[in-house]
N, CA, C and O atoms as a DFTB+ gen file, in Angstrom:
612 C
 N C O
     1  1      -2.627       8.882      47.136
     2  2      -2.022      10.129      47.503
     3  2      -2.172      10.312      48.998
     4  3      -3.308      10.265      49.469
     5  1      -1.116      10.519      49.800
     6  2      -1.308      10.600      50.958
     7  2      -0.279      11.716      51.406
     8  3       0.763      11.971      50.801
     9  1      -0.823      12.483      52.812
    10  2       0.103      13.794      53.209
    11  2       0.148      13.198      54.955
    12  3      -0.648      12.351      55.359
    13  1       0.966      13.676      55.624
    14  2       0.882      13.595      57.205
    15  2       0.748      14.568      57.659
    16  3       1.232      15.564      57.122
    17  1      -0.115      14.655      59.073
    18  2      -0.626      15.766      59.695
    19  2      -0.529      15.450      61.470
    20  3      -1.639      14.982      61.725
    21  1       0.004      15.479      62.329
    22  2       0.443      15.425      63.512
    23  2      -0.735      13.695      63.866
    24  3      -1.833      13.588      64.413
    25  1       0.309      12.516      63.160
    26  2       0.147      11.240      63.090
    27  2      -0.911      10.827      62.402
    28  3      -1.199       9.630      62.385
    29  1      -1.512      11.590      61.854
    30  2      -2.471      11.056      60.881
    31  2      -1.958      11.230      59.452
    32  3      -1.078      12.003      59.075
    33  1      -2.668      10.373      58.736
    34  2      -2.674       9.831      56.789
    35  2      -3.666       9.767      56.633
    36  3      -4.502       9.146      57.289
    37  1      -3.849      10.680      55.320
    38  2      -5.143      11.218      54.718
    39  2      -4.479      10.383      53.046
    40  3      -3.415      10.511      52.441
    41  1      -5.459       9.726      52.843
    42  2      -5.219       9.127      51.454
    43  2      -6.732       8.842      50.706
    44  3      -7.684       8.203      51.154
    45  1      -6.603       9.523      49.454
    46  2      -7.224       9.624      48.487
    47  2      -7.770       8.618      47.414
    48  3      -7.018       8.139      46.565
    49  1      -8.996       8.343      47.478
    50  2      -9.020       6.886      46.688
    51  2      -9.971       7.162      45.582
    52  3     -10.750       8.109      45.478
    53  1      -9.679       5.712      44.405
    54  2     -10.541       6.065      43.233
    55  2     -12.274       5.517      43.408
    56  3     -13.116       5.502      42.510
    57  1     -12.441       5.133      44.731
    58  2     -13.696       4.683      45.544
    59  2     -14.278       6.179      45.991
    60  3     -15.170       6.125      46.838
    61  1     -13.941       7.335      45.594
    62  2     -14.618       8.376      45.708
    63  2     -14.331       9.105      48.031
    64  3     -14.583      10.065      48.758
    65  1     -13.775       7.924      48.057
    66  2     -13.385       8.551      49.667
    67  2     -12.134       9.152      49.963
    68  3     -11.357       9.331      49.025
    69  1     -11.695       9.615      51.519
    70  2     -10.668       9.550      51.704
    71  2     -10.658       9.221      52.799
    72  3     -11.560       9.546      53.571
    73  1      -9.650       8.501      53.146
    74  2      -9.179       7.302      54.167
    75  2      -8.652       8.083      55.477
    76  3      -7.564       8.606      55.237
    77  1      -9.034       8.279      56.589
    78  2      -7.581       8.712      57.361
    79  2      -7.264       7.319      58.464
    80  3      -7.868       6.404      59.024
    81  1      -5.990       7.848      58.329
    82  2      -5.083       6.492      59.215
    83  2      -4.061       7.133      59.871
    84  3      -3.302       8.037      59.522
    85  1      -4.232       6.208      61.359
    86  2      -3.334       7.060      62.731
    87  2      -2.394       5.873      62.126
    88  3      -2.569       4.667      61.951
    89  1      -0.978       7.057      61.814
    90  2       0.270       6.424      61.233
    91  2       1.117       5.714      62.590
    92  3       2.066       5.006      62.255
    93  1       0.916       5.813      63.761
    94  2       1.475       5.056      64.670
    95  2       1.200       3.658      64.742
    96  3       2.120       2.845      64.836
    97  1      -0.303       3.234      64.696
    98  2      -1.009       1.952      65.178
    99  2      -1.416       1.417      63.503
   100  3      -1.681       0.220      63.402
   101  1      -1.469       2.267      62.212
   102  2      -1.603       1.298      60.820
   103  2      -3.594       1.373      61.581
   104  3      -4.321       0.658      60.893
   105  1      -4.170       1.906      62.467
   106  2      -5.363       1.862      62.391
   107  2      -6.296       3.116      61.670
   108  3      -6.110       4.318      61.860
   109  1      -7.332       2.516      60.808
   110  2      -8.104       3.085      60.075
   111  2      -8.646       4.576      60.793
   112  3      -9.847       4.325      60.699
   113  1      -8.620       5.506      61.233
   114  2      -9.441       6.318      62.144
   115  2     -10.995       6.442      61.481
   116  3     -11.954       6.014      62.123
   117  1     -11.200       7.155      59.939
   118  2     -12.505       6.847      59.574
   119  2     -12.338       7.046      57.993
   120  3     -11.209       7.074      57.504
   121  1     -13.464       7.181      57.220
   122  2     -13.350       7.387      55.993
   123  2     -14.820       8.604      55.845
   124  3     -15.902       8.648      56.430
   125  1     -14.075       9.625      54.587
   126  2     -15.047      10.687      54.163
   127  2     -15.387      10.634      53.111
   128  3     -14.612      10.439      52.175
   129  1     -16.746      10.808      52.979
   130  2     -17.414      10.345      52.162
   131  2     -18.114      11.545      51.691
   132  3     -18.615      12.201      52.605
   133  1     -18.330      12.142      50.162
   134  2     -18.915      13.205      49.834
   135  2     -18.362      13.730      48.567
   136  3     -18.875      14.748      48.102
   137  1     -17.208      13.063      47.848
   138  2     -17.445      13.435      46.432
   139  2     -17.839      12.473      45.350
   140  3     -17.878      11.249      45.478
   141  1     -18.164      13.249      44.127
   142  2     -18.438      11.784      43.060
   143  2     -17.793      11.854      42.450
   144  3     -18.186      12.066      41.303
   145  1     -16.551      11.760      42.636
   146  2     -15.858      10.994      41.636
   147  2     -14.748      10.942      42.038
   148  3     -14.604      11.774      42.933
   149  1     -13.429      10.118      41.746
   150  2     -12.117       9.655      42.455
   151  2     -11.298      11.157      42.801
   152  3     -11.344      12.242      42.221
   153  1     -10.806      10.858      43.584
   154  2     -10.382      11.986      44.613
   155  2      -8.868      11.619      44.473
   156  3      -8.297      10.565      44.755
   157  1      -8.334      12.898      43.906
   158  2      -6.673      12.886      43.092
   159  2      -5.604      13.600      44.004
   160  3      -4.391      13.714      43.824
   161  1      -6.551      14.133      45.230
   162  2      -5.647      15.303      45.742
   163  2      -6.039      15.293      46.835
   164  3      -7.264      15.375      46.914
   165  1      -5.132      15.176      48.404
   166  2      -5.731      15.596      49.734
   167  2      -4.162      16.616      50.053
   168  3      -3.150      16.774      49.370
   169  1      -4.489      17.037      51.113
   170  2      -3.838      17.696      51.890
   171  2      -3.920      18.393      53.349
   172  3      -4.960      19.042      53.462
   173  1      -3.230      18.421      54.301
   174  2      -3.549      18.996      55.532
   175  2      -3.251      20.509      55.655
   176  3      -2.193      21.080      55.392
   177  1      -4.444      21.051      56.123
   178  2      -4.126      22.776      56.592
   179  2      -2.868      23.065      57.475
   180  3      -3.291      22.679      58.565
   181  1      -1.633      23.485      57.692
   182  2      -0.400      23.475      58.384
   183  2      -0.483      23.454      60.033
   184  3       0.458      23.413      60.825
   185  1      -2.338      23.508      60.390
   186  2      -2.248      23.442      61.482
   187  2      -2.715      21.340      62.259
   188  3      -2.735      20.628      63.263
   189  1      -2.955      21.392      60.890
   190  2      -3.622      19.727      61.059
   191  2      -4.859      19.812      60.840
   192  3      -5.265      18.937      60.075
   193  1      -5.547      20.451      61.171
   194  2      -7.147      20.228      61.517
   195  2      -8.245      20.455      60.460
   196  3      -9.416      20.246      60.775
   197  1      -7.820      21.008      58.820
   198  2      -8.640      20.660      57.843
   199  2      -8.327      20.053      57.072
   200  3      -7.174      20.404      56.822
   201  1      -8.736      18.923      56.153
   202  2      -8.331      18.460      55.252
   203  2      -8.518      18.797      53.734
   204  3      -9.380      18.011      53.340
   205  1      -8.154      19.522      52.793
   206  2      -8.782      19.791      51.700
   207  2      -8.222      18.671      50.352
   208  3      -7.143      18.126      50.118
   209  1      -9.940      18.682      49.468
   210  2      -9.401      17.298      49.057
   211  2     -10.242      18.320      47.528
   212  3     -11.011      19.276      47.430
   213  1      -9.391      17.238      46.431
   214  2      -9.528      17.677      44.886
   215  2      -9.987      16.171      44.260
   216  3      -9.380      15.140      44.552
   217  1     -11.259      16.213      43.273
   218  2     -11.049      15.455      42.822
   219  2     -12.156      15.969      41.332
   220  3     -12.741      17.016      41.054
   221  1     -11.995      14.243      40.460
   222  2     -12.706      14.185      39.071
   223  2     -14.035      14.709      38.865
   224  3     -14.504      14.862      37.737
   225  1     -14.685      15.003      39.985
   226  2     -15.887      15.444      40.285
   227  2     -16.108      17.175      40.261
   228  3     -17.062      17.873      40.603
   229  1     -15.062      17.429      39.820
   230  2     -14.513      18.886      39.373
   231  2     -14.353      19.804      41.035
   232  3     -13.802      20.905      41.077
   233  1     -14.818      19.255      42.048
   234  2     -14.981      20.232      43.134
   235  2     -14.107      19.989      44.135
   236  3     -13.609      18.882      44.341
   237  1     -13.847      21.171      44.904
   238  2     -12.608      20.866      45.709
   239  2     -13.066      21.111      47.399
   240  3     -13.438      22.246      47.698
   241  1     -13.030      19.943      48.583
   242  2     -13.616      20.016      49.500
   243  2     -12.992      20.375      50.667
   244  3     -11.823      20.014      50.530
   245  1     -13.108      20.796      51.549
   246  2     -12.354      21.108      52.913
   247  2     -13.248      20.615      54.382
   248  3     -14.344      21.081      54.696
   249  1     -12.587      19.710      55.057
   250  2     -12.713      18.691      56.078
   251  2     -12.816      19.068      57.047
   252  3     -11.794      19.753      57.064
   253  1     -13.349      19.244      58.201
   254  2     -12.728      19.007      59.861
   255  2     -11.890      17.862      60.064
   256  3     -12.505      17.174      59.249
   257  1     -11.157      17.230      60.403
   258  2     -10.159      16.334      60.663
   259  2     -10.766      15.847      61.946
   260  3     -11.092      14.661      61.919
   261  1     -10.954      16.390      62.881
   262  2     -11.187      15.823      63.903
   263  2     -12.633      15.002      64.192
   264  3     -12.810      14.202      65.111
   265  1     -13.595      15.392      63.202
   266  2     -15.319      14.894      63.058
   267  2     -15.045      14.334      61.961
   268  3     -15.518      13.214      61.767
   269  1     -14.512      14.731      61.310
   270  2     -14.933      14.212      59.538
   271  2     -15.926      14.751      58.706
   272  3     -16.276      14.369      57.589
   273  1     -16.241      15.464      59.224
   274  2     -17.085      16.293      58.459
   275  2     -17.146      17.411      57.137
   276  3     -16.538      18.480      57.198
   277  1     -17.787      17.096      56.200
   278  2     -17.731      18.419      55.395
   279  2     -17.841      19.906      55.587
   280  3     -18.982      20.309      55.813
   281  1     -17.074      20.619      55.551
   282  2     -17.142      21.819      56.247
   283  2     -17.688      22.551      54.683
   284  3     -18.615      23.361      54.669
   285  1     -17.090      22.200      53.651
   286  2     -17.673      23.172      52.484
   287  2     -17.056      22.466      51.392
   288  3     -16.089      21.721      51.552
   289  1     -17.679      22.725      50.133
   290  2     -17.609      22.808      49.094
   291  2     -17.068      23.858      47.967
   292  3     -17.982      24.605      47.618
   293  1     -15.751      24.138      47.257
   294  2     -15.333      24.922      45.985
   295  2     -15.869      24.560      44.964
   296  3     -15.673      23.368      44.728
   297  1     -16.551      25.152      44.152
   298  2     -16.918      25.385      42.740
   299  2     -16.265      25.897      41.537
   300  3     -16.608      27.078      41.581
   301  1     -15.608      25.778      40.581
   302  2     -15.163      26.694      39.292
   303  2     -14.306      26.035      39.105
   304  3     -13.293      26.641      39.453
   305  1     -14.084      25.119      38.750
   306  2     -13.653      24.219      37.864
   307  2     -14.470      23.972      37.018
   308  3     -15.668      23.884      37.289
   309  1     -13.775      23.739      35.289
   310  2     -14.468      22.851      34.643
   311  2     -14.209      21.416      34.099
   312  3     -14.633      20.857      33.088
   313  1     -13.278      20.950      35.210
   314  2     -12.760      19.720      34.547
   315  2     -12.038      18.927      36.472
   316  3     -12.048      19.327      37.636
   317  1     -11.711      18.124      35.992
   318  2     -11.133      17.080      36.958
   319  2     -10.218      18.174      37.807
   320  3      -9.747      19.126      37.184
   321  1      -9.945      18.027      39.347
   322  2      -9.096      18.981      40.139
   323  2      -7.935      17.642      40.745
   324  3      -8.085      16.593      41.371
   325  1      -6.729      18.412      40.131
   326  2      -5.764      17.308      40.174
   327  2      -4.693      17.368      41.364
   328  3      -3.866      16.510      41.672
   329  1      -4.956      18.734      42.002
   330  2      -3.623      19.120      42.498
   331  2      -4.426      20.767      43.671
   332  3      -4.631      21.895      43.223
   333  1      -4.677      20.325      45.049
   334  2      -4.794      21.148      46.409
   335  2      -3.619      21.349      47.125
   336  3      -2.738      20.504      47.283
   337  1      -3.625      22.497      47.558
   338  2      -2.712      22.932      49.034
   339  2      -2.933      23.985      49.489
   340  3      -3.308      24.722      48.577
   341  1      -2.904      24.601      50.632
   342  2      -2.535      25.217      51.281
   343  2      -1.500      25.994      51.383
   344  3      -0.349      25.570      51.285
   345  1      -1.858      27.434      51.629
   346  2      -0.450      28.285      51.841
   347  2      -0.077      28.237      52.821
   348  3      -0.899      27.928      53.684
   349  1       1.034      28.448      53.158
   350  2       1.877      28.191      54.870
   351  2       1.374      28.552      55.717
   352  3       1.371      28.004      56.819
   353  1       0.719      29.752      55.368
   354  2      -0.282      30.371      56.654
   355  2      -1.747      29.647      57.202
   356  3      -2.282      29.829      58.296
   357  1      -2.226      28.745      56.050
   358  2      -3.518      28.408      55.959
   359  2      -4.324      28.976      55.601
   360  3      -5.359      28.313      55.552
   361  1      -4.466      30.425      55.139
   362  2      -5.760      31.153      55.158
   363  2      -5.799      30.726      53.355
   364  3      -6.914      30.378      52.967
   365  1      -5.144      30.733      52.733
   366  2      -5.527      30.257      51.116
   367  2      -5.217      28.735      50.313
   368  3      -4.330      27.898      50.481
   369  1      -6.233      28.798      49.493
   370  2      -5.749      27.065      48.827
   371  2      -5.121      27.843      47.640
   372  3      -4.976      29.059      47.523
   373  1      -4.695      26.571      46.558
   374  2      -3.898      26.571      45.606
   375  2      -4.962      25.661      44.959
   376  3      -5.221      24.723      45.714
   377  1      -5.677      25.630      43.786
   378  2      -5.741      24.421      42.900
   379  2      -5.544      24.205      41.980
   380  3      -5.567      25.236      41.308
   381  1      -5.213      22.940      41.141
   382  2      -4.937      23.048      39.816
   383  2      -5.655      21.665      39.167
   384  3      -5.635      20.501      39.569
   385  1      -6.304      22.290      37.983
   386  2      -7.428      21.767      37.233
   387  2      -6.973      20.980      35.843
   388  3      -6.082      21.660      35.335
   389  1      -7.183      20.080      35.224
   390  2      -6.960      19.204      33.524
   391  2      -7.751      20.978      33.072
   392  3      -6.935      21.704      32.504
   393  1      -8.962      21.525      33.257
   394  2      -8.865      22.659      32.713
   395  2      -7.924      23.807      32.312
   396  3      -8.204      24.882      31.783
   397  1      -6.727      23.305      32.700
   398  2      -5.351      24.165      32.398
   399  2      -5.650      25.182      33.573
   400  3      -4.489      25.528      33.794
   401  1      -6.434      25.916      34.501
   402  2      -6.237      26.742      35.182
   403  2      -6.039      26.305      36.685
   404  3      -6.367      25.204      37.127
   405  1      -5.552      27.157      37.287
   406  2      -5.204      27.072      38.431
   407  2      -5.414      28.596      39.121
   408  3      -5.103      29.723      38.736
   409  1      -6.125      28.060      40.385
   410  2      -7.007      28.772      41.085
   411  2      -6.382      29.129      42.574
   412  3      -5.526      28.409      43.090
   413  1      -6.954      30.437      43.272
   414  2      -6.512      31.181      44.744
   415  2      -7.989      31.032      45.124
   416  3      -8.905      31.267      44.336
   417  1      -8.144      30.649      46.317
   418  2      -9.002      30.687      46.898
   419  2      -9.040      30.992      48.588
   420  3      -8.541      30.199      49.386
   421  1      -9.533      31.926      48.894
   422  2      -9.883      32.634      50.577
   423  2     -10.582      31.555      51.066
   424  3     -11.646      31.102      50.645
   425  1      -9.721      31.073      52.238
   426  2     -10.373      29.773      52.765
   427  2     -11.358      30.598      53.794
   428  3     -12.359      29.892      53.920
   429  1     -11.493      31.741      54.550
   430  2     -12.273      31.972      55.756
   431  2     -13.784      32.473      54.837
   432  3     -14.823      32.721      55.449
   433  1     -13.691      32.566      53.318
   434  2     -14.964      32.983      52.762
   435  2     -15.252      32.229      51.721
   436  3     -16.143      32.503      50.918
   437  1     -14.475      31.169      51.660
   438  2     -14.910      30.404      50.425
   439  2     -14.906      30.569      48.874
   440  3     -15.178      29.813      47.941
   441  1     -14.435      32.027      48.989
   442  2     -14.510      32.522      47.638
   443  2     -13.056      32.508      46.453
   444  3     -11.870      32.641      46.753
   445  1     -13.486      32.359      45.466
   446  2     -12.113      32.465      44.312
   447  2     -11.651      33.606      44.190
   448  3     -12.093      34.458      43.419
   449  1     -10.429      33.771      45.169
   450  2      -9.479      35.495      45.144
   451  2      -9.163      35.268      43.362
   452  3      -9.627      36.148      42.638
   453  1      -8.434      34.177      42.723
   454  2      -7.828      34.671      41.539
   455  2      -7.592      33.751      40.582
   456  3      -7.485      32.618      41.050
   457  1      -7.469      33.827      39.383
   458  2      -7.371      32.875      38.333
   459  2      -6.148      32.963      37.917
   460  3      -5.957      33.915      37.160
   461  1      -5.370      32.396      38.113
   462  2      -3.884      32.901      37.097
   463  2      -3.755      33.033      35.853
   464  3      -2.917      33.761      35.320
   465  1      -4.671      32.260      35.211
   466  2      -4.307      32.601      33.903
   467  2      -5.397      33.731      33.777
   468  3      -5.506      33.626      32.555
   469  1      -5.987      34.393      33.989
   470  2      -6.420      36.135      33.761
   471  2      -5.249      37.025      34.150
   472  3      -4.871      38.071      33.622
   473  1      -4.663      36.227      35.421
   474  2      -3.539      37.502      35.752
   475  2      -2.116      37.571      34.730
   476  3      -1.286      38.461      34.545
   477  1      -2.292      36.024      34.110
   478  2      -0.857      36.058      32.814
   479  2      -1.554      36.884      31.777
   480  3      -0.920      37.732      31.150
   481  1      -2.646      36.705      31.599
   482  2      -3.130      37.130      30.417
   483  2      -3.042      39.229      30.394
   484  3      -2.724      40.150      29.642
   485  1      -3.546      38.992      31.705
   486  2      -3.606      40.899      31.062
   487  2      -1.488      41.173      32.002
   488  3      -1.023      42.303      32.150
   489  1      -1.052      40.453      32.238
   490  2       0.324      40.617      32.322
   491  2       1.101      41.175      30.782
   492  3       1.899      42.088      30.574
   493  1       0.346      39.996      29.709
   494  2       0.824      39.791      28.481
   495  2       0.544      40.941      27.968
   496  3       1.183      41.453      27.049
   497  1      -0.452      41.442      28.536
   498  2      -1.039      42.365      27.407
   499  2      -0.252      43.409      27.685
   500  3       0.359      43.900      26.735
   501  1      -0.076      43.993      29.031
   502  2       0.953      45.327      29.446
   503  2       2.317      44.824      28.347
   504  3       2.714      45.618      27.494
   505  1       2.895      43.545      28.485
   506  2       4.167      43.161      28.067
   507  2       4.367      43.227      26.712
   508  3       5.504      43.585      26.403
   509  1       3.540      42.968      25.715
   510  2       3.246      42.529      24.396
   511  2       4.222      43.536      23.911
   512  3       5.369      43.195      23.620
   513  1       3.780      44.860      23.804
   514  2       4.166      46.148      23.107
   515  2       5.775      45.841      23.480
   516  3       6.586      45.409      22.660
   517  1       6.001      46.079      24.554
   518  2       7.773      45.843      24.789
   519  2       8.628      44.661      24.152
   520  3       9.831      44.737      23.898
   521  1       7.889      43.659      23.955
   522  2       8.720      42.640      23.344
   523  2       8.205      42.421      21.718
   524  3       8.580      41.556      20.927
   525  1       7.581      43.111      21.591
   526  2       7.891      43.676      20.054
   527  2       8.312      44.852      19.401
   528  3       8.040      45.346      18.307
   529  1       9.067      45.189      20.368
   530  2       9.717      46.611      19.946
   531  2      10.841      46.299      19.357
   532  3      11.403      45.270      19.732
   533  1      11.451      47.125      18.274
   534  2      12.852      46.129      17.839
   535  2      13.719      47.018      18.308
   536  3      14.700      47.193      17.586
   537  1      13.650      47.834      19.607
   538  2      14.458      48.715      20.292
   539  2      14.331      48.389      21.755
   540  3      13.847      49.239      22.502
   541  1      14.715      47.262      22.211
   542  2      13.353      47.092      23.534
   543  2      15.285      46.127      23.739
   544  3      15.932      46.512      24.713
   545  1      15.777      45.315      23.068
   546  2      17.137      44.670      23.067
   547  2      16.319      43.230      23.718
   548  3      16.863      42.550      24.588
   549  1      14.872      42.876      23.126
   550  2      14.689      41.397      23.296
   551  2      15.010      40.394      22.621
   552  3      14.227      40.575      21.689
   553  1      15.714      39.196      22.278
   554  2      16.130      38.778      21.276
   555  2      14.269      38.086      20.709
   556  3      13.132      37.970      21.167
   557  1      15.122      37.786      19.356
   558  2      14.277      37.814      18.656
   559  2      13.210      36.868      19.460
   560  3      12.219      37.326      20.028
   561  1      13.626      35.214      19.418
   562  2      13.119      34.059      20.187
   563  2      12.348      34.223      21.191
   564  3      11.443      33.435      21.461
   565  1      12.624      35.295      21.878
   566  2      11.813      35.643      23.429
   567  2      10.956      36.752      22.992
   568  3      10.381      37.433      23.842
   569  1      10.801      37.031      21.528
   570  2       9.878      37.886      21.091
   571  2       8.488      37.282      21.303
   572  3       7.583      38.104      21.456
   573  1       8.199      36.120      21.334
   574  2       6.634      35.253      21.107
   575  2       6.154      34.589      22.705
   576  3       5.135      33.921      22.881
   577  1       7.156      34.959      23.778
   578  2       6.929      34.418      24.958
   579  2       5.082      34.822      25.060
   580  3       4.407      33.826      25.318
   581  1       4.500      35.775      24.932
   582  2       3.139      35.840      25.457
   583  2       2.189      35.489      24.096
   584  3       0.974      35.488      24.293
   585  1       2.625      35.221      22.862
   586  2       1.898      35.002      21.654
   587  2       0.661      33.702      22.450
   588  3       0.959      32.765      23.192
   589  1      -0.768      34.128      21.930
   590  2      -1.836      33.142      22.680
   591  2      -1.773      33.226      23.957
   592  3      -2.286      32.252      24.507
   593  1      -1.246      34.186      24.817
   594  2      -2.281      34.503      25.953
   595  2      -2.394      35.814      26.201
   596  3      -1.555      36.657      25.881
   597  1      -3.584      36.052      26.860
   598  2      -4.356      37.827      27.134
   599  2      -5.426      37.490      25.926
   600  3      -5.821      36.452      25.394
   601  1      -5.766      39.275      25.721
   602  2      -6.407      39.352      25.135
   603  2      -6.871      40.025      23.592
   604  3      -7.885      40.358      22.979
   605  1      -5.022      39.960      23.400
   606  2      -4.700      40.258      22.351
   607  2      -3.729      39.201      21.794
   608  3      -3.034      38.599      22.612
   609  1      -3.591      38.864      20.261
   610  2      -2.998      38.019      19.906
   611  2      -1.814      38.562      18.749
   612  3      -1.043      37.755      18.230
């Protein structure tokens, strides 16, 4: 898996590193070293200069680019992290987990803004009542769209 970031390639390996390479010269610049287990996901912050990386090791990491250094560690996953990015602005990640959830996270505090599936879930729950109304004009089929999620069934 590899992304470009003003001539650099960040690529993700099942050797638990990630590679960067100045895409002009095909030369190695360095390799980061710091998760355990194969690393499924990199990506560059839109300004270049962090790298955030996902992998089997359930945790999701964010780089200096220019040192190589670990700047921090995400937690809350419970399963392999398959899928990082960045929002256009940089200030939030995106992740998505084999745990079926997918996560918001405040990059300047490290912390998990939001779970989506809590926010489908109590979505469902406001919605439920309306699409079982038999006056509501939902067809029938699109009656079960939220059946098994929230916190009502």
């Amino acid at each position: 898996m590899s992304e470009k970031a003003i001539g650099t390639c960040a690529i993700g390996s099942d050797d638990k590193t990630i590679k960067l390479w100045d895409v002009e010269t095909g030369q190695e610049i360095r390799t980061l070293k710091g998760h355990d287990g194969p690393v499924r996901s990199v990506n560059f912050s839109p300004d270049g200069k962090t790298l955030v990386s996902g992998s089997d090791d359930k945790t999701i990491k964010l780089w200096d680019v220019e040192t190589g250094q670990e700047i921090h560690t995400l937690y809350g996953h419970n399963s392999l992290v398959r899928s990082v990015n960045f929002s256009p602005d940089g200030k939030t990640l995106v992740s998505g987990s084999w745990d079926n959830t997918i996560k918001l996270w405040k990059v300047e505090t490290d912390s998990n803004l939001l779970n989506l599936d809590a926010l489908m879930g109590r979505s469902c729950d406001w919605v439920r009542v309306y699409l079982h109304n038999p006056n509501s004009g939902v067809r029938e089929e699109d009656r079960h769209l939220c059946d098994g999620i929230g916190t009502k069934n």
